[in-house]
C-alpha positions as CSV (number, residue, x, y, z in Angstrom):
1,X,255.2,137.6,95.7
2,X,252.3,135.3,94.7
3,X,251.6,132.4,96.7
4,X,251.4,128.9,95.2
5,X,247.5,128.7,95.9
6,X,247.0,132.4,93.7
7,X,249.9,130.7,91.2
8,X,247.8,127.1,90.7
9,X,244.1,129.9,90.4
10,X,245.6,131.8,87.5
11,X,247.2,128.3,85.8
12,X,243.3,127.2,85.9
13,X,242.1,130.1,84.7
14,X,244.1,130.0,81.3
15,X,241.9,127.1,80.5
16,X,239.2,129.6,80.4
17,X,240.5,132.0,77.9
18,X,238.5,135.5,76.7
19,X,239.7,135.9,73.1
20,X,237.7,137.2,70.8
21,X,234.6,137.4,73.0
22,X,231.5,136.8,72.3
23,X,229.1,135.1,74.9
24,X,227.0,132.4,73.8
25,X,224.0,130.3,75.5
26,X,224.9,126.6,76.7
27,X,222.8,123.6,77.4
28,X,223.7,121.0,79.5
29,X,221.6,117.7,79.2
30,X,221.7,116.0,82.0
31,X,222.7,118.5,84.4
32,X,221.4,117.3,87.3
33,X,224.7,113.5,87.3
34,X,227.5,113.2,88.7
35,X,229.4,114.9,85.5
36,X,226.5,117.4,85.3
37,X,226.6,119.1,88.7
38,X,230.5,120.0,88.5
39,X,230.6,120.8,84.5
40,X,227.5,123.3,85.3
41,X,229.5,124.9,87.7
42,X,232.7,125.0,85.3
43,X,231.0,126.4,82.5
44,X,229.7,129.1,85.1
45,X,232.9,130.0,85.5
46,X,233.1,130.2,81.6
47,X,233.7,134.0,80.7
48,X,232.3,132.7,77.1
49,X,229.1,131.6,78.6
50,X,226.5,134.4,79.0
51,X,223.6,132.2,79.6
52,X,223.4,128.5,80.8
53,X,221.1,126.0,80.4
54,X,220.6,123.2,82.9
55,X,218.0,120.4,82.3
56,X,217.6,116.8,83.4
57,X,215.2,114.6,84.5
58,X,215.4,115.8,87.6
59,X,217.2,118.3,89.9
60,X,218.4,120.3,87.6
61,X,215.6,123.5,88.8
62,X,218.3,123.1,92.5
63,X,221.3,122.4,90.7
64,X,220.9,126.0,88.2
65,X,219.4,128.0,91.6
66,X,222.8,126.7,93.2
67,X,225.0,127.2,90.6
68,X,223.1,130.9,89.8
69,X,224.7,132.1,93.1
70,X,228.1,131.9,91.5
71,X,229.5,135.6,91.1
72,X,230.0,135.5,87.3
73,X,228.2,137.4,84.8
74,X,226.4,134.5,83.1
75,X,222.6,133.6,83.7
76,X,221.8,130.1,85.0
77,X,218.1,128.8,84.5
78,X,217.0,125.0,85.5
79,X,214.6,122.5,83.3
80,X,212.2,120.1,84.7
81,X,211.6,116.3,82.5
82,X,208.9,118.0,80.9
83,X,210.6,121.0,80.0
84,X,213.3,120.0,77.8
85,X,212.1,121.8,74.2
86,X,212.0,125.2,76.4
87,X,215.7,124.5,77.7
88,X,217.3,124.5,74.2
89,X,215.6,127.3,72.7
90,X,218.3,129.8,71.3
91,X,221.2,127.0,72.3
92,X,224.2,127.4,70.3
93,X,226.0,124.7,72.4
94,X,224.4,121.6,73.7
95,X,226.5,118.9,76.4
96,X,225.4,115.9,76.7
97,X,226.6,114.3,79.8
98,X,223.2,112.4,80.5
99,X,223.0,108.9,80.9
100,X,224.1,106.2,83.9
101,X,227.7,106.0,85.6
102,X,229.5,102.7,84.9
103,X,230.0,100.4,88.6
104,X,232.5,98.2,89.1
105,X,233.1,95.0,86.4
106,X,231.4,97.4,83.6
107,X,232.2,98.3,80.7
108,X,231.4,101.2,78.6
109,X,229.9,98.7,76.7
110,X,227.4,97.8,79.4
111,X,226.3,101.0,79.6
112,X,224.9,100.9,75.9
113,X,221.6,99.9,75.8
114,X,219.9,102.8,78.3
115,X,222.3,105.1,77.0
116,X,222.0,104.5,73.8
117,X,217.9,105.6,74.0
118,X,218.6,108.3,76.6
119,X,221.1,110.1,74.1
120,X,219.1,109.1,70.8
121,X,216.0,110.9,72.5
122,X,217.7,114.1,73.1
123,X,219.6,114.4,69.7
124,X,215.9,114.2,68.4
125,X,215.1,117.2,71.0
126,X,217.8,118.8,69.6
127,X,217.4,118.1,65.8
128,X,213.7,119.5,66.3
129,X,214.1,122.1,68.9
130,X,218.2,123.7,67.9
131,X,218.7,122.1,64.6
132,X,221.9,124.3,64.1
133,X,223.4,123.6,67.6
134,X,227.1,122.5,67.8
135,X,226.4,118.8,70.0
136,X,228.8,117.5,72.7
137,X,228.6,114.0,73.2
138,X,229.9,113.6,76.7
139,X,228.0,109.9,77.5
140,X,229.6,106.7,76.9
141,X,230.2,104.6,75.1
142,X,231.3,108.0,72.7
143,X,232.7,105.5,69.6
144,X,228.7,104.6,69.7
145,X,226.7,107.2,70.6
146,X,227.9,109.8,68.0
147,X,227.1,107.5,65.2
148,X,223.4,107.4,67.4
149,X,223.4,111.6,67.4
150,X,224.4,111.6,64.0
151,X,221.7,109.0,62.2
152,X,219.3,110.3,64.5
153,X,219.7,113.8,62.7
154,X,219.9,112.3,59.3
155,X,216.4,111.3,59.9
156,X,215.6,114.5,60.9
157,X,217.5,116.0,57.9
158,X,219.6,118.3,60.0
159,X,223.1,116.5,60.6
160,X,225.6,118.6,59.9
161,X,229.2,117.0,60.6
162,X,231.2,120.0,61.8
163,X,228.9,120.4,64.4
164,X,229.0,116.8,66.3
165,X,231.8,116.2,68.7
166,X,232.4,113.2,70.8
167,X,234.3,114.3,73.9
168,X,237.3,112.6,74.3
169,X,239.4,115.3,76.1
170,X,239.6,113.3,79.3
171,X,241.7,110.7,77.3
172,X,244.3,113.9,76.6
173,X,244.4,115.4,80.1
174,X,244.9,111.6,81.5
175,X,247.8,111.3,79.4
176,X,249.3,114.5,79.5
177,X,249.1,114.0,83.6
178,X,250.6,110.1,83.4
179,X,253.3,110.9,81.0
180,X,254.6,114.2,82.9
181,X,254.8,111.6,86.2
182,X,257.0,109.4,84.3
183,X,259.1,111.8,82.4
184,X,258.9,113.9,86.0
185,X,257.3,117.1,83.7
186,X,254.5,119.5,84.2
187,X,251.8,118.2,81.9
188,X,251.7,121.5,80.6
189,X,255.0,120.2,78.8
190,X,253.8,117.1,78.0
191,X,250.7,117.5,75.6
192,X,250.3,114.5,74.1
193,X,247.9,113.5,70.9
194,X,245.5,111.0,71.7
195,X,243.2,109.5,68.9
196,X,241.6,107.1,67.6
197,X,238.1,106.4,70.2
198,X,237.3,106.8,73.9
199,X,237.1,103.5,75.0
200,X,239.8,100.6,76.1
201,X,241.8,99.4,72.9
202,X,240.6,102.6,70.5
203,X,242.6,104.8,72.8
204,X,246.3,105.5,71.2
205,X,248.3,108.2,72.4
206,X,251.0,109.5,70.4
207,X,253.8,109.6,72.8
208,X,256.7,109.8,70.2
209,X,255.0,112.9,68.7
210,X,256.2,115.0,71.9
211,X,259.7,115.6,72.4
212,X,259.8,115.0,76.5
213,X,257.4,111.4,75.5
214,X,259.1,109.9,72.8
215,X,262.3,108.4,74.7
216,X,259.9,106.5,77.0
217,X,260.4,102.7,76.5
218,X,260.0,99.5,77.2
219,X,257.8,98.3,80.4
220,X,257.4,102.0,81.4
221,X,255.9,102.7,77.8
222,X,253.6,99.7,78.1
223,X,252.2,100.4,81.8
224,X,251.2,104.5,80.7
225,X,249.6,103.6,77.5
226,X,247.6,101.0,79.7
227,X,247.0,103.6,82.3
228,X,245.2,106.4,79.5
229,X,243.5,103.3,77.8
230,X,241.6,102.6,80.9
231,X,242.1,105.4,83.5
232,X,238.8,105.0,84.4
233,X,238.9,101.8,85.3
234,X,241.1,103.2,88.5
235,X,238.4,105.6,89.5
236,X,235.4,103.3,89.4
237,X,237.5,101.1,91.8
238,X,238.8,103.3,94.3
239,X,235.2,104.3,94.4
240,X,234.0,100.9,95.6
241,X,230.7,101.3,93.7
242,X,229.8,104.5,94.2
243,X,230.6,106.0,90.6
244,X,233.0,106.9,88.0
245,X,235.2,109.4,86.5
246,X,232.6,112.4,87.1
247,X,235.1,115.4,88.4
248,X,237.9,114.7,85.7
249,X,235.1,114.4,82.9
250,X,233.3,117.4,83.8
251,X,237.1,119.6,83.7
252,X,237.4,117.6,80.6
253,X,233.8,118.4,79.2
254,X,234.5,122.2,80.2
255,X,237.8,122.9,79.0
256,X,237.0,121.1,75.6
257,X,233.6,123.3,75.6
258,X,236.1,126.3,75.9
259,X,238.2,125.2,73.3
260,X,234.8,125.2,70.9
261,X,233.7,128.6,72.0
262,X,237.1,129.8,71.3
263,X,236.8,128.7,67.9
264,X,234.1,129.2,67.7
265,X,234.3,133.1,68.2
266,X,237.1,133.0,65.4
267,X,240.1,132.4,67.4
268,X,242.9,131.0,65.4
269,X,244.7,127.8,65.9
270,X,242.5,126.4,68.2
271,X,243.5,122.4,67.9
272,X,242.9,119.5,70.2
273,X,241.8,116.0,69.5
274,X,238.3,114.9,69.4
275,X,236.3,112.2,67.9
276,X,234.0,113.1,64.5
277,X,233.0,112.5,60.7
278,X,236.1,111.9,59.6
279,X,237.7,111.1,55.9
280,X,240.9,109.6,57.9
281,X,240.0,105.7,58.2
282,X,237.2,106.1,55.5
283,X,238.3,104.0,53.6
284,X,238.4,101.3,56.5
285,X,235.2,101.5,56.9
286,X,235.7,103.7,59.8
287,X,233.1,106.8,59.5
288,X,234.3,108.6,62.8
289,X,237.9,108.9,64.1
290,X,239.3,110.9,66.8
291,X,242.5,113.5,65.9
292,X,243.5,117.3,66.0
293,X,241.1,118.8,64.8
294,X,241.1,122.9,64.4
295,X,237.7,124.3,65.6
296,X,236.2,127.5,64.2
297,X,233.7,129.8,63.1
298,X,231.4,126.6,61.7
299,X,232.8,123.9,64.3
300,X,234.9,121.8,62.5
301,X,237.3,123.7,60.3
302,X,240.4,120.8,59.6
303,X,240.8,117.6,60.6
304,X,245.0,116.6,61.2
305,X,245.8,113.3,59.8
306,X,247.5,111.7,62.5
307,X,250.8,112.0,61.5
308,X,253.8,110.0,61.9
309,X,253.9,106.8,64.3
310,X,256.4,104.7,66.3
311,X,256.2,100.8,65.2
312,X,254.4,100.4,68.6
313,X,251.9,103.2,67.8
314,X,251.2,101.5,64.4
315,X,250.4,98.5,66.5
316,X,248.2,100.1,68.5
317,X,246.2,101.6,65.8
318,X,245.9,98.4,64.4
319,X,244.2,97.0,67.3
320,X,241.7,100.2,67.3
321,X,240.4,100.1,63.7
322,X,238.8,96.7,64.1
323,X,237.3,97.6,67.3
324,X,235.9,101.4,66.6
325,X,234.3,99.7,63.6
326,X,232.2,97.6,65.6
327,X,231.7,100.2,68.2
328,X,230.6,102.4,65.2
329,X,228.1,100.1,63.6
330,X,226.9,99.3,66.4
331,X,225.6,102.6,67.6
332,X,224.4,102.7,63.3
333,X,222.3,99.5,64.1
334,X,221.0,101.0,67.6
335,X,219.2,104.2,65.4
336,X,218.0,101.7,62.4
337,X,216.4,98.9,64.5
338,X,214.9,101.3,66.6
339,X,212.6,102.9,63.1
């Protein structure tokens, strides 16, 4: 008989799944944070990671000799600041959680102008050093700083759109946790599509496209679709200051990193939301949109229009579009003002 503690191990593990294997080398940039630190030590647990590596401005040399001590089979090496062309030589993955934590009374909006340069610099690291490298935008504000990784590689000449992601996984996991509370489910039955962007009002979940979600009404509907559109807001408090939404980012960073190597490797019918180039809102002037998207051999493989809506779902993605737009020419403007 299996105890619950060897039950709730193997339910973690599935997140880590071995089809198709093929080991692959993984940067993280920015390693040594608060997201850094734990999604090092989830990716070392990564059976699709044979070789990761860590880099930051600093601590990242203590962070990969403490992570290296993990009995996997993967290889862990650390970066110093001046060491960052070494640390993505033969990278077929780069995260990119680098950048500051948001405090209490900011928003991921705040956070834009010393991210914005922080990320800009490494997608040029990138661009020169990994050119084909699938990129893993992990730092906020995500609607802005893809568009930054993405003009910064058009300058470069090396943007390819199937291989920039923006991480908005956390968004998912939050909402498949909240609505599983409230509809008293394991969130393992209540997977719920969550697109649009990763911030505040360009968060929609998709509640009525999931059969144990879709009854849920009224006051209850309105307080969980405020609780995924700013989660994080409840973590930087209860923090008093000291940080952000670090540990459920990094298990969101890792098990969407999984969900790439998966694809990846050529596992089939790998599909979870996550924000890119997308023909969806084109037309909107919207040039990146999160929705399923099915990952493969060359990254993106499909992007899932986002299907049928609830008159309360059309209302919320009526609020997003104007939003993300501004979001998204803003991080434009960022890369062109800064020629």
């Amino acid at each position: 008989m299996l105890s619950r503690a060897t039950l709730r191990t193997l339910t973690v593990s599935r997140h880590f799944s071995t089809s198709a294997r093929r080991e692959t080398k993984v940067a993280v940039l920015g390693a040594g944070g608060g997201i850094g630190q734990p999604l090092s030590l989830l990716l070392k647990s990564d059976p699709l990671v044979s070789s990761l590596s860590l880099y930051d401005i600093r601590g990242a040399p203590g962070v990969a000799a403490d992570v290296s001590h993990v009995d996997t089979a993967s290889e862990v090496k650390g970066y110093a600041a001046d060491q960052l062309d070494q640390a993505l030589e033969g990278v077929k993955v780069v995260v990119i959680p680098a950048g500051v934590p948001r405090k209490p009374g900011m928003t991921r909006d705040d956070l834009f102008n010393t991210n914005a340069s922080i990320v800009r610099d490494l997608a040029a690291s990138v661009g020169r050093v990994a050119p084909d490298a699938h990129i893993l935008v992990i730092s906020n504000p995500v609607n802005s700083t893809v568009p930054i990784v993405a003009e910064t590689l058009k300058k470069l000449g090396v943007f390819d759109p199937r291989k920039l992601f923006g991480v908005t996984t956390l968004d998912v996991v939050r909402a498949a946790r909240f609505v599983g509370e409230i509809t008293d489910k394991e969130p393992s039955e209540t997977p719920i599509t969550v697109v649009g962007g990763h911030s505040g009002p360009t968060i929609v979940p998709l509640l009525s496209q999931n059969a144990a979600a879709k009854g849920v009404s009224g006051e209850v509907y309105d307080k969980v679709v405020h609780r995924i559109q700013y989660g994080g807001d409840e973590v930087v408090k209860a923090k008093d200051g000291a940080g952000s939404a670090t540990l459920s980012m990094a298990y969101a960073g890792a098990k969407f990193t999984n969900s790439l190597l998966r694809g990846l490797n050529g596992e089939k019918g790998v599909i979870t939301p996550t924000f890119v180039k997308s023909p969806l809102y084109e037309d909107q002037g919207i040039e990146f949109f999160s929705s399923n998207v099915e990952l493969g051999p060359n990254g993106v493989e499909k992007i899932h229009p986002v299907g049928p809506l609830s008159s309360e779902e059309e209302k919320l993605l009526e609020a997003c579009i104007p939003e993300l737009k501004k979001n998204i020419e803003k991080g434009k403007a960022f890369v062109a003002q800064s020629a």
